[in-house]
Structures are given as C-alpha cells and as structure tokens.
N, C-alpha and C positions, 0 to 999 in steps of 0.2 A: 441603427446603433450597433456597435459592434463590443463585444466583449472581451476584456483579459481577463482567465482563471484563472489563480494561483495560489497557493496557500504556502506563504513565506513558513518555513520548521525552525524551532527551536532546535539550536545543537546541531553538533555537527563533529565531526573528524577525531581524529585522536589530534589531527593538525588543525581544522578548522571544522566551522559549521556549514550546510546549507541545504537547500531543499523548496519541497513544495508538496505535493499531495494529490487526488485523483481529481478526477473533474466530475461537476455534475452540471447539469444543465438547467437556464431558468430563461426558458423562449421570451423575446421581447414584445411576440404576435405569434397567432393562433391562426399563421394562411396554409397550414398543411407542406411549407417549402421544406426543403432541407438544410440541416446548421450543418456547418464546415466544419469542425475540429480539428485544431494541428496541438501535436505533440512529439516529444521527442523521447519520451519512455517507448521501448520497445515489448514484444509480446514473446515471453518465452514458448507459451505452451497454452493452447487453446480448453488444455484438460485441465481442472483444476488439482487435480494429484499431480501436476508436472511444473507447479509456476511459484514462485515466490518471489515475487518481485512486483514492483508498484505500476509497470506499465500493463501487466497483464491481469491483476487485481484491479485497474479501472476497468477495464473490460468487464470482467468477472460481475464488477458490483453492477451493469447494465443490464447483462444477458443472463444471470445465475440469479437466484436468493439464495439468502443464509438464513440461518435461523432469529439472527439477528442482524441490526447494521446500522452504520450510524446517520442521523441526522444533518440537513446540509448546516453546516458551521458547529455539530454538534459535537462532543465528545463522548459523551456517556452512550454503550450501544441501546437500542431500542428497539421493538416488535419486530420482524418483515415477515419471515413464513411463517412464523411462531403468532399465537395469539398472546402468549406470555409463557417468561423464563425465569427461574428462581433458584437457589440453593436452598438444598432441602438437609435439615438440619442443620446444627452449628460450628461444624468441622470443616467446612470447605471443600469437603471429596463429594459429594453427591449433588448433581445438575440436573432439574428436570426444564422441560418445556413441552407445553403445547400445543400442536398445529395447527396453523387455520388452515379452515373448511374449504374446498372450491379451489385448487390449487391445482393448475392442470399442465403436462407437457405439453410440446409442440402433438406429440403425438396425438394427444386427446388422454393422456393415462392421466390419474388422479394422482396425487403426490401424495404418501403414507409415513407414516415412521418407517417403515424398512427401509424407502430412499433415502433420507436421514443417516438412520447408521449404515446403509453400505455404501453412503457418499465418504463417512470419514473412517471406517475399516479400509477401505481399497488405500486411502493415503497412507495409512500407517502398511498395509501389506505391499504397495509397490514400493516404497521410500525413495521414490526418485531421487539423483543426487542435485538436482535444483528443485525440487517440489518444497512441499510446506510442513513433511512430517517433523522436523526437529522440533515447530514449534507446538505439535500438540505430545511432548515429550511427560506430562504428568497425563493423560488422558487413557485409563488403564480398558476399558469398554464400554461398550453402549450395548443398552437395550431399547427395542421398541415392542410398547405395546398399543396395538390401534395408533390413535395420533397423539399417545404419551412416549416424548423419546425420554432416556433416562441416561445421563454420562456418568462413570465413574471414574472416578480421579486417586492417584496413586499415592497424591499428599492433597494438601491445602494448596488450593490456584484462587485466590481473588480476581486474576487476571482471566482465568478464561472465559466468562461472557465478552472479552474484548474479544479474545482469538477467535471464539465460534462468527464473529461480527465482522472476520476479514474476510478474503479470497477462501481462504486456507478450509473456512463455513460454508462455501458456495456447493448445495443441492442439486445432485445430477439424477437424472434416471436411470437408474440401476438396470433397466432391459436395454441401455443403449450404450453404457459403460463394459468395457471387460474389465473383471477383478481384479486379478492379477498382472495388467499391462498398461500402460498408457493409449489412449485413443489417438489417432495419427494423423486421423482426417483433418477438414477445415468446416467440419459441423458442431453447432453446440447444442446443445437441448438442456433447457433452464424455463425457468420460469420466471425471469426477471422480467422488470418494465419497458424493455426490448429484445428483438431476435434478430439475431445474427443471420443478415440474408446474401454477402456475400465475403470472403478476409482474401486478401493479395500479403504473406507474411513483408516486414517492412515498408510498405508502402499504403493500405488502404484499408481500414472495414468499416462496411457500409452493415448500419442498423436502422429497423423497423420498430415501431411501435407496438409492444406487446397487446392486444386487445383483450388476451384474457387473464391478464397478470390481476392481484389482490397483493398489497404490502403496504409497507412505508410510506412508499410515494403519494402524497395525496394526487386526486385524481389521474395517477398513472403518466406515462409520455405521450406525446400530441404532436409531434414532429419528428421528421425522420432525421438520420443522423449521418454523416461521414467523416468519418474518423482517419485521417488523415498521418503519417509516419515522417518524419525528419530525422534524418541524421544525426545533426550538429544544431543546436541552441542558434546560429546563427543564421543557419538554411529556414528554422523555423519564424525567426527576425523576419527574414527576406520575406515570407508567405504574407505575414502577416503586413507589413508596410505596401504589399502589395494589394493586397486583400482579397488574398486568395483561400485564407480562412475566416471565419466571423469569432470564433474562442480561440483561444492562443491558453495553452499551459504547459506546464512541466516539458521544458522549462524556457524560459526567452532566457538572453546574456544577462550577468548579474548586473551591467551595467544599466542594460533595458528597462529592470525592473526597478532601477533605485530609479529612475527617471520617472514613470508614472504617475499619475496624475489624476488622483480620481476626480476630482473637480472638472476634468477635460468632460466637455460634453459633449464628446463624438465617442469617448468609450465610456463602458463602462470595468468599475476595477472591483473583483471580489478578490479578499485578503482572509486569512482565516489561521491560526494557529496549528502547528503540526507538531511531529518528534520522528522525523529522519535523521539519519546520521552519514558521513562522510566519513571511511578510513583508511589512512593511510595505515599499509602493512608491511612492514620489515622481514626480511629472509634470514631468517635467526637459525639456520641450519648449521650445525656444526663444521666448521673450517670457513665461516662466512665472516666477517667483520662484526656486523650485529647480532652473531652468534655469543657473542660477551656481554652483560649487563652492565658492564661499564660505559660501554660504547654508546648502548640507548641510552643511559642515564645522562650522557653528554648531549644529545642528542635533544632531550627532553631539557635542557637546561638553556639551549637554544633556539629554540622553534616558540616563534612569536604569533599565539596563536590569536591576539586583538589585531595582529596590523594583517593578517591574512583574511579577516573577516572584513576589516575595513578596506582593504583596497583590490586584494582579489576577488572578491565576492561584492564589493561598495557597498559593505554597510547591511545587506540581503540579508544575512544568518547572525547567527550566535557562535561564537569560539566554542567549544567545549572541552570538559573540563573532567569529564566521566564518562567510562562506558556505557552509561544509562544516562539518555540528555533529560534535563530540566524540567520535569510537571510529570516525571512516571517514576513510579512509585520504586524505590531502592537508589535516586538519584542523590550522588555526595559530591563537592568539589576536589575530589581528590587529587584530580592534579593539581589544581592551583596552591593545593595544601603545601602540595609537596616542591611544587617548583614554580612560584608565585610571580619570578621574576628573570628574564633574561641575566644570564651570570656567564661569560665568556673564561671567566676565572676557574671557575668550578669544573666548567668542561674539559677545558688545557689541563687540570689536574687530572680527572677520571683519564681520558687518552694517556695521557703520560704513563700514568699506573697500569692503563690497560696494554703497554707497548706500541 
C-alpha cells in the first residue's frame, strides 16, 4: 500500500490560498526496507542558522530536536528534547524548560543546556539573509544552567513555544557548529529520530534510523528513508503514477489532489490542517506603476480571490483575506472588509484619478 502525505493549509495569498506541510512517516510494515519519499520543497541549507523555509525544516524535524515539536496531526507544540517547558511568571518574557537525560550526538557528546543556547545565539549572531533570525525577533537571551535553559524575551510572545517547536528550534552541537559562520558541508549532527547518512543538494537524502535518539516520537524510527527531490509538482505526479515513490508530498498538482480518494484502497490519504501562505508581491518602488496606492487599490478591487482558489488550485486552499491566515492568532478579514466584492467600476475610477 502506498501512501499520499499532505496536509491541505488554510489561507493563502494576498491573491489566493494554498499549501501543505512536512511530512512524517507511519511504516505500513516493520521489514527493515526503505520508504521512497518525493517531494518538491527544496533544502536551502543543511545548517539550521541558514534555512527558513518548509522543505529544509522537514529535514530538520527528521535529523535535529528542538526543544519542542509538534505532534503528527497535532497543533499544540509538545515535549522532544525538553522533558517540559513552561512560562515562568505571568508577563510572558520569561521561558524555561527542561532537558531530557540521555541525549547523545552522533559523536557520542551528551546534549547540555550550553547546546541549547548556543544552538539559538549563533542564529541571532550569523542572521543569515534566508535563516530563521527574524523570527526569534522578541527573544532578548538565553541562559543555561545544567539542563535548565532559561529564554528571555524582550516583550510578551504567547507565540514562542510554537517558534522554539520549528526548524528555527532545531539543536546542534556546539563542538561541531562555527559561531559566527554557517556550516557548508553535507554533514549534520542532531539528535533527531534519524541521521543523515548521505544528501545530493536537489536530487536525494538518504536517512538512517537514529538508534540512540529519546523524544516525541514514540518508539523512535524503524525504517530507513530516501528522500527523494522534484522539480515541478508535476515530475513528482510522474514519480508517483510510476511508483517510484511510496509517500508523495508537498506538493502533487492542485488538480491531483482534489481527485484523491481516500476510500481508494491501493492508497492511503493523510489530510491534516496547516497555515501557509502564498503571496503575491507588487514592485511599489517609486517611478513604478504600483508605486501609487491607487493603482493597488484598483488592483485589489479586481482580483477574485474564490474563483482562483476554486479553479487554479481546484478547490485545494482557502482564498485569503489577511496577512495572518485563519486559526493564528491576530487573524481579521480585512480584506474582504474592505473589498468584499469584484467592482470594475471602482477600479476605472481609482486609474482614472491615478492618471
């Protein structure tokens, strides 16, 4: 039996919606073989101070822990290196958590709070310009004592047990990490519920079954892995009708996936709720057309963001309507507030006035 992963996202675009989410794996048998994976997210950056983005964060959450991380189909983050994490007091600036015991590199080093915080000082000290520092932008320092980390935060973040829970969380070892520079090789050293035993960038990484991984995962992974690279949603179609992968995700053609079938019982279909976004971005630089807010305003009075959900994506996503999509927290329909309805009237006005 063969598997499609995907986890359809709520929201999407300034224009439309759509998406999916990382992949985990749930073996159908325990013969020791290896599962195929294709995907068409790509891997910026095998360092975690160099990546922000969702094809090299499924990596991340394989080969790395974080202190936290979420549950399959879960949304609230929970345990993994951490034996437990809490806000200490009732301001929201101070984060502690716990380490679990037994936490080992590749190398044989025992995992400390010092890896901890000089996993997430080197992010904030390299701030690569695709890494992950913007998002820990309230996170003022960390201390470690033993295996008490301690984060202090510059305001109120309700949100960062989510952020320590992404890539952006993922625990390196500090003897194998340089401080101040990104790592360049095609080595990783984590303590995730696999290891990274060979990566071809675009094209392949082959992972092993961590033996001495402790986390999340109940009883750890039990099959090896090959992680498989596509181009185009459609080269990954191809792999998959061929069956040259066994998981198929992020992402098949929007039309592929309205087709699906989970009642088909030659596959199997996981579906799971997300909040990625799609946007389209305008060159608003001065002597540029869209450099006028009239222009967008016309713009925004025309762009039909239900029938691009329904027929360019078939139905796959959600239109969105806010820079914050649907189920996180600061979510308002603002656009629709404000431009509820295709108006062709409205727009010939704004142009006009805008010359």
């Amino acid at each position: 039996m063969r598997s499609v992963r995907m986890r359809i996202l709520a929201g999407l675009l300034v224009l439309a919606a759509v998406g999916v989410g990382a992949w985990q794996l749930v073996p159908s048998k325990k013969d020791g073989s290896t599962i195929t994976v294709g995907t068409t997210d790509a891997v910026t950056s095998l360092d975690p101070a160099g990546a922000y983005d969702a094809g090299s964060w499924a990596l991340f959450s394989n080969v790395f822990q974080s202190l936290l991380t979420f549950a399959p189909g879960g949304t609230a983050p929970v345990p993994d290196a951490a034996k437990s994490c809490a806000f200490v007091g009732g301001d929201l600036t101070t984060y502690r958590c716990e380490l679990r015991s037994g936490l080992t590199f590749p190398s044989g080093r025992t995992m400390t709070g010092e890896d901890v915080k000089y996993s997430f000082d080197r992010i904030l000290r390299i701030k690569s310009p695709v890494g992950p520092a913007p998002l820990l932008d309230t996170l003022r320092s960390v201390d470690a004592d033993g295996p008490t980390v301690t984060f202090h935060l510059s305001s109120p973040d309700a949100t960062f047990p989510f952020k320590v829970a992404t890539g952006a969380g993922s625990i390196v070892d500090h003897t194998a990490y340089p401080a101040g520079k990104l790592r360049t090789d095609n080595g990783v050293d984590g303590t995730g519920p696999y290891t990274l035993t060979s990566y071809t960038k675009d094209d392949k990484a082959v992972l092993a079954p961590n033996s001495r991984y402790r986390g999340a995962v109940n009883g750890g992974a039990d099959r090896p892995v090959e992680l498989r690279y596509y181009a185009t949603p459609g080269a990954l179609d191809t792999a998959w009708k061929d069956k040259r992968v066994e998981v198929a995700t992020r992402q098949l053609p929007p039309q592929v996936l309205a087709g699906l079938n989970p009642s088909d019982p030659a596959q199997r279909v996981f579906e799971a709720d997300g909040s990625e976004t799609r946007n389209l971005y305008f060159d608003t630089r001065a002597g540029q057309p869209l450099h006028d807010a009239k222009v967008r305003q016309a713009m925004a009075w025309l762009i039909d963001r239900e029938r691009l959900a329904a027929t360019v994506y078939d139905g796959t996503v959600d239109p969105l309507y806010s820079l914050i999509p649907a189920g996180i927290t600061g979510h308002t329909a603002s656009f629709f507030d404000d431009y509820p309805d295709q108006d062709p009237k409205k727009a010939r006005r704004l142009l006009t006035e805008a010359g």
